[in-house]
gemmi code that builds the backbone of each chain (N, CA, C; Angstrom):
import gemmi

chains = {
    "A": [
        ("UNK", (137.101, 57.726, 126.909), (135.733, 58.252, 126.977), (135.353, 58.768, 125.601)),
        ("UNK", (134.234, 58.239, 124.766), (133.660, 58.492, 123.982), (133.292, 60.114, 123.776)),
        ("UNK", (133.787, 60.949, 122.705), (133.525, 62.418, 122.464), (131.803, 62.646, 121.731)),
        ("UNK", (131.596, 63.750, 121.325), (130.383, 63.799, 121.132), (130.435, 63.400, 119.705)),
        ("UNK", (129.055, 62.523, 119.770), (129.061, 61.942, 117.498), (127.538, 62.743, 117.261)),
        ("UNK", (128.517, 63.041, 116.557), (126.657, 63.548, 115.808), (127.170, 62.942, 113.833)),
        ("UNK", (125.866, 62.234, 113.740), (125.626, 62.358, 112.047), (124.224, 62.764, 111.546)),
        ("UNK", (124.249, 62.542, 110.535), (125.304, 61.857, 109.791), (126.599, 63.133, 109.177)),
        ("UNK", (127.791, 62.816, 109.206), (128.698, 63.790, 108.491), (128.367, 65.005, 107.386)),
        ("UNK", (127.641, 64.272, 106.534), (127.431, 64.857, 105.196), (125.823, 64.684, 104.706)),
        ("UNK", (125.330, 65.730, 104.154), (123.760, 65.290, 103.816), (123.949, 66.454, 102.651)),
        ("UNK", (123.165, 66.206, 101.623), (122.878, 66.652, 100.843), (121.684, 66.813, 100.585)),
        ("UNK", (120.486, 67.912, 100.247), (119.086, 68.168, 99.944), (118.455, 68.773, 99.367)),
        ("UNK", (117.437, 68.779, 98.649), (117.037, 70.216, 97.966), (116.182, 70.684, 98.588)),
        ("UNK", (115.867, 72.216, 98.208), (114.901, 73.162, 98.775), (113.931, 72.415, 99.086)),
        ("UNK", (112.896, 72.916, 99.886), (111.606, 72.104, 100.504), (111.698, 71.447, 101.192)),
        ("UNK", (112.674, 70.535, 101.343), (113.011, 68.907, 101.616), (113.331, 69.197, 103.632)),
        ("UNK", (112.846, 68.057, 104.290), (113.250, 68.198, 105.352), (114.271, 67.332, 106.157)),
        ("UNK", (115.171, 67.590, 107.207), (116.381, 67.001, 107.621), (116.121, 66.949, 109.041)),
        ("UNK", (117.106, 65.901, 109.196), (117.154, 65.096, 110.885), (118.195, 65.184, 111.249)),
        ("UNK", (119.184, 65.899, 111.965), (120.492, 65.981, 112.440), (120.214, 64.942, 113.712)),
        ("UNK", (121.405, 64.143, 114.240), (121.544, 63.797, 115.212), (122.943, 63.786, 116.173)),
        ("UNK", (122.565, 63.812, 117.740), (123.598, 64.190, 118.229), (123.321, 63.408, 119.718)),
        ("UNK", (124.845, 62.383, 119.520), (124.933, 62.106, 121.364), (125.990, 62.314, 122.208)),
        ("UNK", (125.599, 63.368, 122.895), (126.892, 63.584, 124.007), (127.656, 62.746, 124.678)),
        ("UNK", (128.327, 63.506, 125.311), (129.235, 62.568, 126.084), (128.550, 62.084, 127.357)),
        ("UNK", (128.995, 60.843, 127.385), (128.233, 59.820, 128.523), (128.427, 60.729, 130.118)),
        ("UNK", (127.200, 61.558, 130.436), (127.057, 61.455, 131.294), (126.358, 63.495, 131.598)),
        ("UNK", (126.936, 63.629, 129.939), (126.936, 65.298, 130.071), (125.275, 65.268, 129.831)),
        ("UNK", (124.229, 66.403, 130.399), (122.803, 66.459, 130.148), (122.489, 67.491, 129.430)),
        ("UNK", (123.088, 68.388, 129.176), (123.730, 69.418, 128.343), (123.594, 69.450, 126.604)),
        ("UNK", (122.544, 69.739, 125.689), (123.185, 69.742, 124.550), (123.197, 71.099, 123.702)),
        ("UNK", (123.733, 71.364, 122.822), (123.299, 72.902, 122.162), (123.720, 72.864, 120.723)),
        ("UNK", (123.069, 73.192, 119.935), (123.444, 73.394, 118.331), (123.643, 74.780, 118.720)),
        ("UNK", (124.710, 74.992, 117.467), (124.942, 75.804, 116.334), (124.953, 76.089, 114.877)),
        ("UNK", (124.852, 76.740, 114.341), (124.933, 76.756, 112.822), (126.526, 77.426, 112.293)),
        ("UNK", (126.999, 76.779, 111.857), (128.635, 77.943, 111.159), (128.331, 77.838, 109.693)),
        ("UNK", (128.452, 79.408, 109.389), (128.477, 79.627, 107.768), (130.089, 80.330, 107.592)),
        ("UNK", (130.460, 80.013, 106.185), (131.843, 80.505, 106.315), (132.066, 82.115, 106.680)),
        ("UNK", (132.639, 82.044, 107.151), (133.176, 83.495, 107.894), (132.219, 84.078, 108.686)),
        ("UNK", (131.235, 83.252, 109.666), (130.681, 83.471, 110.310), (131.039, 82.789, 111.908)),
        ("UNK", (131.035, 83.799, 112.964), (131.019, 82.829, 114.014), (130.158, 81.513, 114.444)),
        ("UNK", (130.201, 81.074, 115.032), (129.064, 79.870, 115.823), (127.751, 80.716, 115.793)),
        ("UNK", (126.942, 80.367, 115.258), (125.369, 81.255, 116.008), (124.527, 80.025, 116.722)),
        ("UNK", (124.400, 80.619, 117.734), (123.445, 79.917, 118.637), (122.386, 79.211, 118.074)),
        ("UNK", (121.538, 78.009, 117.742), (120.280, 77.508, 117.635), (119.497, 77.779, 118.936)),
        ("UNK", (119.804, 76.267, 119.700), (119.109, 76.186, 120.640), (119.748, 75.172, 122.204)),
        ("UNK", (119.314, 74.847, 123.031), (120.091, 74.692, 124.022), (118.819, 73.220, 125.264)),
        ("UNK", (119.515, 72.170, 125.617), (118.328, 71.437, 126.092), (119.239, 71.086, 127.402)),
        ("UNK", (118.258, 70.644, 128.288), (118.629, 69.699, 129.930), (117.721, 69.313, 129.871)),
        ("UNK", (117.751, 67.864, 130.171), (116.676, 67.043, 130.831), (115.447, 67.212, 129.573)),
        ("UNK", (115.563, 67.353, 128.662), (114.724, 66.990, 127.807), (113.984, 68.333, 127.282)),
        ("UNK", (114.328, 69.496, 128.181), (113.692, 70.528, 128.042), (114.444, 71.417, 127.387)),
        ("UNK", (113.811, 72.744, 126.787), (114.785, 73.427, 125.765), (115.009, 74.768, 127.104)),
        ("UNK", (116.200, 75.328, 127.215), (116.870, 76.149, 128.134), (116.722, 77.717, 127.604)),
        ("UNK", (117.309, 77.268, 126.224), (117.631, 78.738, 125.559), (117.249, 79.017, 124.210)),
        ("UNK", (117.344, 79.576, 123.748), (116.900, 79.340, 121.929), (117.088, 80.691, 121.197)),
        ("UNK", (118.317, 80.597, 120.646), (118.505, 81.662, 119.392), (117.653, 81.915, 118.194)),
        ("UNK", (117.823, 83.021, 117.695), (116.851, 83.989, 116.693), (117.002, 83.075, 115.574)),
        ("UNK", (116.239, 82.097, 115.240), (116.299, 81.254, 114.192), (114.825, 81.111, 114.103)),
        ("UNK", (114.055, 80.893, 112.503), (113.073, 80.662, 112.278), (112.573, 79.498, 112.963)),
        ("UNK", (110.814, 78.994, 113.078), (110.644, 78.092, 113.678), (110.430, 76.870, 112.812)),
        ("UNK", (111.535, 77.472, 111.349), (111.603, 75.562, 110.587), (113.019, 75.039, 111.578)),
        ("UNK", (113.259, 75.565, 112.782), (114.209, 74.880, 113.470), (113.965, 74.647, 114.217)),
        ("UNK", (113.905, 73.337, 114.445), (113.191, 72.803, 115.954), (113.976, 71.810, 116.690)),
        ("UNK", (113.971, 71.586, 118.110), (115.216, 70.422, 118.149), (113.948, 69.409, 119.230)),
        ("UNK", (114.946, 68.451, 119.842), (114.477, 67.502, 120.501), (115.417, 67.000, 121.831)),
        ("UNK", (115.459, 66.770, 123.062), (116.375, 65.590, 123.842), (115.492, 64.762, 124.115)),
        ("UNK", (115.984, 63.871, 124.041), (115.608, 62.424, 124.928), (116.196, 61.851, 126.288)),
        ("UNK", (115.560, 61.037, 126.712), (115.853, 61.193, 128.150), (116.757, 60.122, 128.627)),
        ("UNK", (117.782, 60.334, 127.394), (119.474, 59.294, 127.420), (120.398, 60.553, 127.368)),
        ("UNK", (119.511, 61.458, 126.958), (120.151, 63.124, 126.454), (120.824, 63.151, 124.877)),
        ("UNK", (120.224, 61.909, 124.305), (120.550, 62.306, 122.610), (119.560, 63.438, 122.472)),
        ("UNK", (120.043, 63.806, 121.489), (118.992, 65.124, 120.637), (119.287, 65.192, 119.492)),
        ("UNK", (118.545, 65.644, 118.786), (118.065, 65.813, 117.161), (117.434, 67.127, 117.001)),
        ("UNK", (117.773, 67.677, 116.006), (117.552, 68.804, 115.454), (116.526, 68.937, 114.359)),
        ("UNK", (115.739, 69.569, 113.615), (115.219, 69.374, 112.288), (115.182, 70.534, 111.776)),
        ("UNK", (115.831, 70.761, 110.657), (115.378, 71.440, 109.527), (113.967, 71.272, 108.638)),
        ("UNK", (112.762, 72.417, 108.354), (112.008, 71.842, 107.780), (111.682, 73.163, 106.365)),
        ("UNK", (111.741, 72.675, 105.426), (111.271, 73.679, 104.297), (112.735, 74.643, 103.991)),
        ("UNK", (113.770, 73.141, 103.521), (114.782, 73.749, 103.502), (115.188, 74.597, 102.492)),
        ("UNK", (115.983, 75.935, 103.011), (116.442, 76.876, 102.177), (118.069, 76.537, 101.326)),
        ("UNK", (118.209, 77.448, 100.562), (119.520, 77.489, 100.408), (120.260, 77.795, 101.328)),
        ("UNK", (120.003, 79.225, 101.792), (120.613, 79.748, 103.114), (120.695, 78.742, 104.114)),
        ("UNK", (120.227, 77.511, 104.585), (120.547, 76.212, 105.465), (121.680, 76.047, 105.316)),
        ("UNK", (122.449, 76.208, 103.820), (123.591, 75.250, 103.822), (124.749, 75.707, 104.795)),
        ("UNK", (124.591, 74.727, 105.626), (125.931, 75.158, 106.613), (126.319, 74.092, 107.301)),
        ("UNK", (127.624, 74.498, 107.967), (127.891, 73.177, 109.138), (127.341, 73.369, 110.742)),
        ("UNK", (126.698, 72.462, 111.090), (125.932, 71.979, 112.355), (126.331, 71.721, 113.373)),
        ("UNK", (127.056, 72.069, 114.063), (127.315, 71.437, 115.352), (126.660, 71.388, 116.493)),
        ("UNK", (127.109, 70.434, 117.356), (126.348, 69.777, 118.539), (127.398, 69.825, 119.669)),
        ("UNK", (127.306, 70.494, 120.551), (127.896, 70.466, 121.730), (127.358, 70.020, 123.285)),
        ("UNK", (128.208, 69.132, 124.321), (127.766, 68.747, 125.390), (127.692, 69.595, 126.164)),
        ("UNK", (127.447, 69.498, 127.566), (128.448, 70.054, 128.548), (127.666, 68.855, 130.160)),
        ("UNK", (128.442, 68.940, 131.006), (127.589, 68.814, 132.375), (126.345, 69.438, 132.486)),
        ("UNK", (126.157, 70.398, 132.432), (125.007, 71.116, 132.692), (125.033, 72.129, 131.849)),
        ("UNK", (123.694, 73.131, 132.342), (123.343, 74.224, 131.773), (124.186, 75.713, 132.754)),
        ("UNK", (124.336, 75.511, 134.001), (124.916, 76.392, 134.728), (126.482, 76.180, 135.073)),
        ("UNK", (127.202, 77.453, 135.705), (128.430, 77.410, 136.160), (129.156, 77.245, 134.810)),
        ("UNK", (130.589, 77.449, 135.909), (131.585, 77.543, 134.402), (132.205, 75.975, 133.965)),
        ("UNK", (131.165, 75.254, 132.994), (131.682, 74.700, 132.480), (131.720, 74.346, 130.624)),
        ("UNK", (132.508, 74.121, 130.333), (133.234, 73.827, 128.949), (132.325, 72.939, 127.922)),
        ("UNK", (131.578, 73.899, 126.898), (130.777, 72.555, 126.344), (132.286, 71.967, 125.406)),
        ("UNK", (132.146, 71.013, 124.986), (132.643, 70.093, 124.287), (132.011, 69.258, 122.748)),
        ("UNK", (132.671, 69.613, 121.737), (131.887, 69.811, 120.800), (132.104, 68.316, 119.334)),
        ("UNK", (130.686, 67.963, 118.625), (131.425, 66.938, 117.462), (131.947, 67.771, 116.331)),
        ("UNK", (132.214, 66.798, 115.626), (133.215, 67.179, 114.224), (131.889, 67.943, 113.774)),
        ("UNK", (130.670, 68.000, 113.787), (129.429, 68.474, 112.726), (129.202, 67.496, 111.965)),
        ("UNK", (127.760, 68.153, 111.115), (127.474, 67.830, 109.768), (127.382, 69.062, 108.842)),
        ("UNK", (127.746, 68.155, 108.006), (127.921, 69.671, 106.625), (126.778, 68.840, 106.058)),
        ("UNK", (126.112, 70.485, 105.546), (124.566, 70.125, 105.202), (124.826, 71.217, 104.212)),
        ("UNK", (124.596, 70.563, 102.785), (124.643, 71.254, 101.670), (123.118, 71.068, 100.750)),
        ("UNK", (122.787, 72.484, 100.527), (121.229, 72.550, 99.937), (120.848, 72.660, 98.258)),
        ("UNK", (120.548, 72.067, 97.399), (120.802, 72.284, 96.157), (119.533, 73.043, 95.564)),
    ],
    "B": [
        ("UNK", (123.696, 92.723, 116.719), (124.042, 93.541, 117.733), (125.438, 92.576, 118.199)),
        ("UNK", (126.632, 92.754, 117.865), (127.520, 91.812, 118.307), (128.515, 92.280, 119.479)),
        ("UNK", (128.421, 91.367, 120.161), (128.467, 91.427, 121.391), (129.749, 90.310, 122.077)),
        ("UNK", (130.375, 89.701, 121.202), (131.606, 89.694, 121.331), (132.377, 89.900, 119.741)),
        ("UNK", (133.516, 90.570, 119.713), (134.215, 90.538, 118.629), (135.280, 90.020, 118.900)),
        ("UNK", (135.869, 89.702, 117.551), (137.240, 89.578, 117.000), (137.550, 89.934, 115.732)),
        ("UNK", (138.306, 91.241, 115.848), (138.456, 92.423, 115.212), (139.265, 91.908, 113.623)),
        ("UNK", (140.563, 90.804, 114.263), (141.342, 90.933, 113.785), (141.022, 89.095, 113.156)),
        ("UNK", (140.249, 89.236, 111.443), (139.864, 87.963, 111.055), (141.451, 86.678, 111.158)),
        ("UNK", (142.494, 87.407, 110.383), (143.799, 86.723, 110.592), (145.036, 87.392, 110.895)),
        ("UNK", (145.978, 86.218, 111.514), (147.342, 86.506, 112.676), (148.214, 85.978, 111.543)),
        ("UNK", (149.164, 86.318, 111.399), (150.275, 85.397, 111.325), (151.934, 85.626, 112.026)),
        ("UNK", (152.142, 84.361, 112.598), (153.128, 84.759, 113.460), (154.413, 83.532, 113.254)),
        ("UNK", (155.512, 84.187, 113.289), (156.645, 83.539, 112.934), (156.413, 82.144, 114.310)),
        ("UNK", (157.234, 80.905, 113.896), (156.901, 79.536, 115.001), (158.259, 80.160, 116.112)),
        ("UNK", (157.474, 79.639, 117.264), (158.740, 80.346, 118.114), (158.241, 81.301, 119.209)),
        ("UNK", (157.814, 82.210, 117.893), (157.193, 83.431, 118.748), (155.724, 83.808, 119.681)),
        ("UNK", (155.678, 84.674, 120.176), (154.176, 84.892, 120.922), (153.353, 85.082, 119.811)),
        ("UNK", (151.648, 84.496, 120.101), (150.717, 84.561, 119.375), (149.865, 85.397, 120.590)),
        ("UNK", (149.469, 86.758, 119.851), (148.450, 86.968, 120.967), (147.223, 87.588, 119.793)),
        ("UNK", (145.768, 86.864, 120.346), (144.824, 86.968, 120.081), (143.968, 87.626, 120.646)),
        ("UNK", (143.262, 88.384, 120.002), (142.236, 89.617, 121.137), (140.879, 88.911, 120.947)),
        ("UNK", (139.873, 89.906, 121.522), (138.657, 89.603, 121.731), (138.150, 90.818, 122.506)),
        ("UNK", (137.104, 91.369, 122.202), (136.510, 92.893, 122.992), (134.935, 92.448, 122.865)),
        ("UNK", (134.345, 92.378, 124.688), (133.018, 92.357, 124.426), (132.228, 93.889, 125.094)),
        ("UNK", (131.162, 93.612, 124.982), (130.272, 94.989, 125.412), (129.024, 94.712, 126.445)),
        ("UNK", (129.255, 93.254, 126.935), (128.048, 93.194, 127.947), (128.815, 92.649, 129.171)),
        ("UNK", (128.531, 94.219, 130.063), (129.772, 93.762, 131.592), (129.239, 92.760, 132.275)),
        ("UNK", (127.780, 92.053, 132.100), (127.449, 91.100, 132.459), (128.224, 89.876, 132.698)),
        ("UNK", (128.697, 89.857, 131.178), (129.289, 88.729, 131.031), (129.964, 87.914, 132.111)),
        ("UNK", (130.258, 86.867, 132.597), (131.166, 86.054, 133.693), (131.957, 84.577, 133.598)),
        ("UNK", (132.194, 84.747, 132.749), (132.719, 83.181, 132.306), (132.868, 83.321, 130.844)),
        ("UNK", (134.231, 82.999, 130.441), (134.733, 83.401, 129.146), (136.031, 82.225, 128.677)),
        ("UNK", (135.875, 81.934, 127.110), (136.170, 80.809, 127.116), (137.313, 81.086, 125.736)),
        ("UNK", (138.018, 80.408, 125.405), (138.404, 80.040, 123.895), (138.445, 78.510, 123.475)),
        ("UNK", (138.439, 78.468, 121.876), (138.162, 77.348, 121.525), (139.312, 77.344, 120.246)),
        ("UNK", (139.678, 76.082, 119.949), (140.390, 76.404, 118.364), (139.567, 75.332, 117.787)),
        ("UNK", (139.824, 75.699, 116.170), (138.947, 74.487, 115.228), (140.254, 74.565, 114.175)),
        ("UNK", (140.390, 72.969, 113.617), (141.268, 73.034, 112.915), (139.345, 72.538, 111.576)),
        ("UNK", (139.973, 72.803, 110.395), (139.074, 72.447, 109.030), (138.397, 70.940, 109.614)),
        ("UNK", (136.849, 70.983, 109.043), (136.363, 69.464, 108.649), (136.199, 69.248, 110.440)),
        ("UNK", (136.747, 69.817, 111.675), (136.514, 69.011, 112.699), (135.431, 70.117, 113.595)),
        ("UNK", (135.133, 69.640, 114.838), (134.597, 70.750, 115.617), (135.011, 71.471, 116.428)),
        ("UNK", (135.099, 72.603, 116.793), (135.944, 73.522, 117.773), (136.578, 72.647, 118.952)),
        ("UNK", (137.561, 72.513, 119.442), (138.337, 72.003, 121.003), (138.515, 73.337, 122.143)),
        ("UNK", (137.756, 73.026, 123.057), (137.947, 73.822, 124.082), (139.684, 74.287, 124.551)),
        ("UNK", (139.830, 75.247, 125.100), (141.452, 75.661, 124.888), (141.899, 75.866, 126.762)),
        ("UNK", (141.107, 77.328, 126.566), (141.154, 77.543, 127.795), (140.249, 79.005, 128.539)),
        ("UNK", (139.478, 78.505, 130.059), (138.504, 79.343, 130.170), (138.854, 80.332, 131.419)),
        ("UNK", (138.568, 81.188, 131.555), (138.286, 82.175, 132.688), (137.223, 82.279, 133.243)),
        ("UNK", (137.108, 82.780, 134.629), (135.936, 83.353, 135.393), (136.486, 85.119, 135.446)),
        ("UNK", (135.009, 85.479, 135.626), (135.419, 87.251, 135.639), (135.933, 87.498, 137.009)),
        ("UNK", (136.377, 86.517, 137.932), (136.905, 87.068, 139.140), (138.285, 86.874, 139.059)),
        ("UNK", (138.905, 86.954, 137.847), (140.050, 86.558, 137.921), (140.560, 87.454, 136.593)),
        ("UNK", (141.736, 87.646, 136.759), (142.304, 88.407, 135.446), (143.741, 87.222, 134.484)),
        ("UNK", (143.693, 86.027, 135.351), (144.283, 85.709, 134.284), (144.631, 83.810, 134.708)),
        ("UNK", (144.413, 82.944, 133.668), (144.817, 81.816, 133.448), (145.689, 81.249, 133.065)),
        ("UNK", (146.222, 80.609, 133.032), (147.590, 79.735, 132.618), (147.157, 78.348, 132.328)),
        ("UNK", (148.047, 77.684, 131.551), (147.831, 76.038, 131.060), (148.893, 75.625, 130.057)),
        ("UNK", (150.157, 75.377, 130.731), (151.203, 75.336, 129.343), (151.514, 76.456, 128.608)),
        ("UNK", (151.612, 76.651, 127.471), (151.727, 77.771, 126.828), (150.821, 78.342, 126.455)),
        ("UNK", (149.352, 78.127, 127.057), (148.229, 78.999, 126.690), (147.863, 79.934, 128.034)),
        ("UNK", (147.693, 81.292, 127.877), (147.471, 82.087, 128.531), (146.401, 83.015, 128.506)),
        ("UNK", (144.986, 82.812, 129.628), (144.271, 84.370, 128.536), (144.217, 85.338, 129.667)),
        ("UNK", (144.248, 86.441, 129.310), (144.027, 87.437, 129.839), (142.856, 88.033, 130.500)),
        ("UNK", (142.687, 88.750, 131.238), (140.923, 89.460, 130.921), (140.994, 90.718, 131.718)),
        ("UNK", (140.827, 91.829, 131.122), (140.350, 93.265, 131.213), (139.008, 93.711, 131.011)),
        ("UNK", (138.745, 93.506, 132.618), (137.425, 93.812, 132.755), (136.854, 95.197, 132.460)),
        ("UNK", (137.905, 96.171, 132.825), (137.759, 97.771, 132.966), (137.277, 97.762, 131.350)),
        ("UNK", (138.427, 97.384, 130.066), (138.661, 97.535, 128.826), (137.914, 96.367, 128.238)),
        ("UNK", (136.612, 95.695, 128.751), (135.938, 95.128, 128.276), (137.016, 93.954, 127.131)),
        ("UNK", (138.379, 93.663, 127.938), (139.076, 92.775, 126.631), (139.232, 92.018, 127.330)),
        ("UNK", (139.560, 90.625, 126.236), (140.178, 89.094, 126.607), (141.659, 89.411, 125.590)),
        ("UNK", (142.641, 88.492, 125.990), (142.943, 88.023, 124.824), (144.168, 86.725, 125.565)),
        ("UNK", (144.188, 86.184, 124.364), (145.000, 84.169, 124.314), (146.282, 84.944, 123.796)),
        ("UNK", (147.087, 84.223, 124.528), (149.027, 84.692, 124.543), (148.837, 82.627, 124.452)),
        ("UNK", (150.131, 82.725, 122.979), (150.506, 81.137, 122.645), (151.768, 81.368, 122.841)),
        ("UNK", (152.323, 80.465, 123.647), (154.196, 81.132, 124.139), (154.783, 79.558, 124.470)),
        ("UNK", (155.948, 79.173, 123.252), (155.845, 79.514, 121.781), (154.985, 79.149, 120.767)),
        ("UNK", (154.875, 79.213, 119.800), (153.953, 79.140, 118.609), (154.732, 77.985, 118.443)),
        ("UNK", (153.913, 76.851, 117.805), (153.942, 75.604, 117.142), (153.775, 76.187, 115.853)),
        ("UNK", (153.117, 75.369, 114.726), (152.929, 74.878, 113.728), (151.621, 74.354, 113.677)),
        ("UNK", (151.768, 73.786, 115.114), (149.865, 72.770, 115.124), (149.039, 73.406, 115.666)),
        ("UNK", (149.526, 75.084, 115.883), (148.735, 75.931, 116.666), (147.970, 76.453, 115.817)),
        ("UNK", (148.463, 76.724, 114.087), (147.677, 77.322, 113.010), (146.161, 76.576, 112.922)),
        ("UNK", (145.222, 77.050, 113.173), (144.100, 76.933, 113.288), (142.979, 78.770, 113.333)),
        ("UNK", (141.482, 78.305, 113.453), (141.014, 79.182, 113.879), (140.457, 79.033, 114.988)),
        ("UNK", (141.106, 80.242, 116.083), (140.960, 80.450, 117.165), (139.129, 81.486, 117.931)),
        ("UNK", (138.239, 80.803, 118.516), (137.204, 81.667, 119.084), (137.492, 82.182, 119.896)),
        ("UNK", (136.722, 83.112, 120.587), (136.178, 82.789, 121.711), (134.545, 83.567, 121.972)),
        ("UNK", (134.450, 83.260, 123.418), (132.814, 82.792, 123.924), (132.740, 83.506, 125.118)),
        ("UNK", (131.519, 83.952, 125.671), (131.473, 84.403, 126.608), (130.134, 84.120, 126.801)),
        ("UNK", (129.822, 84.071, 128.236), (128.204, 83.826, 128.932), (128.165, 84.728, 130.057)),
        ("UNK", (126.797, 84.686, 130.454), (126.167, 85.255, 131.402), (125.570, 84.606, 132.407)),
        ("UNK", (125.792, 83.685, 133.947), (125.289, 83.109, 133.978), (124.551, 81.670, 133.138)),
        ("UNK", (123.222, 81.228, 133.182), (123.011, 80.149, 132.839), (122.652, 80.355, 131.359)),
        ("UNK", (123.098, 81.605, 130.577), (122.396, 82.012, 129.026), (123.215, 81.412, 128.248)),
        ("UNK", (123.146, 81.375, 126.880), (123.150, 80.782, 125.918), (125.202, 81.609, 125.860)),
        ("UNK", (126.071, 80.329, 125.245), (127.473, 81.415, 125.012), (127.103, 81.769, 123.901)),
        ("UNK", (128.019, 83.019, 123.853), (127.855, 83.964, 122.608), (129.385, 83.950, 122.083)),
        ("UNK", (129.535, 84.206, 120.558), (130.533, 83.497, 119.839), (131.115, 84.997, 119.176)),
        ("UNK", (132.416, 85.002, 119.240), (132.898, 85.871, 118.277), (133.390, 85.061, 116.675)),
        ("UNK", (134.029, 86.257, 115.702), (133.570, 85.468, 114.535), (135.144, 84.612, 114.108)),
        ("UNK", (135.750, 84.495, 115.226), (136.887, 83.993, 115.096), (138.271, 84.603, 114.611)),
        ("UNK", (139.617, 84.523, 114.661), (140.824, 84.869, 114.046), (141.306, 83.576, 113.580)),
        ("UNK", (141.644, 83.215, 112.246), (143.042, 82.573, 111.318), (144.173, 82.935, 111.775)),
        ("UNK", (144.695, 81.956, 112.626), (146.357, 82.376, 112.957), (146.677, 81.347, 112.484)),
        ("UNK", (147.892, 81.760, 111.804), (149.034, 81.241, 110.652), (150.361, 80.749, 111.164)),
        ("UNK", (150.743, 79.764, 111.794), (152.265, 80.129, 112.177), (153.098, 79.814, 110.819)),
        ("UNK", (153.951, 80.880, 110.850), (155.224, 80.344, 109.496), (156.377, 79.520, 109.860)),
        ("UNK", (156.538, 78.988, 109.559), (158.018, 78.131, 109.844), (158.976, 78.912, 109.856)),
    ],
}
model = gemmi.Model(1)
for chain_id, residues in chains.items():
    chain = gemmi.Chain(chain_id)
    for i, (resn, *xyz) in enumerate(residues, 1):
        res = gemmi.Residue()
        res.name, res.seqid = resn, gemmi.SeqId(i, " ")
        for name, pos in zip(("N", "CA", "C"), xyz):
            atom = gemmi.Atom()
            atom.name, atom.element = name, gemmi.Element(name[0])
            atom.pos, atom.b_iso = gemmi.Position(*pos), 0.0
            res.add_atom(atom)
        chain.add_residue(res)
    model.add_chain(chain)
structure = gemmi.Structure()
structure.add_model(model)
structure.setup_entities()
């Protein structure tokens, strides 16, 4: 069974400039959620989707916006990028939004801002 | 306002021996509590989770705890590998809300 891919791996950008993260879960999970990791920082929440709709959404400016589609890929965007962006991205599945289950997460993208 | 910790940024523990990892949160809400490890360059791997009706899990040599009274978790590794050195989370939710992340521990095993 295919794990979650999100790319692209690596992006590089300068200030202003805007970015497209992408992310597809695992076949079957409806579930998706970013995070942002800066070093020595835990996971911070972005935002959280089912069924195309956004669930939850952490204290992040609104140059962060995401997307699902109704295969349950989702995409993220950065817009009017900062330095402070530069971080790694992750994208996590799960079954759902309720009960106890396990999101399941990709390698990221490292998104470095020049 | 952080609302789960992990006090202790890095472990290091002889291979062999017990690894135990803490975690202290502050919202008794909480009900479902998780750990994750990340080795560099990849994305966190789920480890092993609890429900708050329970005080304790098992899975091989991973064990977590949970002290509801003392608002603590913590992951017992029995024995320590080598491939266990990673950084270890963990997570906790409320119902259908968003998990909330502590800022992780570096555990080291030494040979």
């Amino acid at each position: 069974k295919a794990g979650v891919t999100q790319t692209p791996r690596y992006l590089i950008k300068t200030r202003g400039q805007q970015v497209t993260l992408s992310c597809s879960p695992i076949s079957g999970h409806r579930s998706v959620s970013w995070y942002q990791q800066t070093p020595g920082q835990g996971l911070q929440f972005l935002f959280e989707y089912f069924s195309e709709t956004q669930r939850n959404k952490g204290n992040f400016p609104g140059r962060f916006s995401g997307r699902q589609f109704s295969n349950s890929r989702s995409e993220m965007n950065v817009s009017t990028l900062e330095l402070g962006d530069s971080a790694l991205y992750l994208c996590a599945s799960s079954l759902g939004v309720g009960g106890n289950q396990p999101q399941h997460f990709g390698d990221g993208t490292r998104l470095s801002i020049l | 306002d952080q609302q789960v910790k992990q006090n202790s940024p890095s472990l290091s523990v002889q291979e062999g021996r017990i690894s135990i990892l803490n975690c202290d949160y502050t919202n008794s809400m909480f009900d479902y509590f998780l750990w994750y490890k990340k080795y560099p360059a990849e994305g966190p791997t789920f480890l092993i989770s609890i429900s708050s009706i329970k005080d304790k899990n098992e899975d091989g040599r991973f064990t977590v705890f949970l002290n509801k009274s003392a608002k603590h978790l913590s992951l017992h590794i029995v024995p320590s590998q080598p491939g266990d050195s990673a950084v270890y989370f963990c997570a906790a939710k409320k119902g259908n809300y968003q998990l909330i992340w502590g800022a992780g521990t570096k555990l080291i095993i030494k040979p």
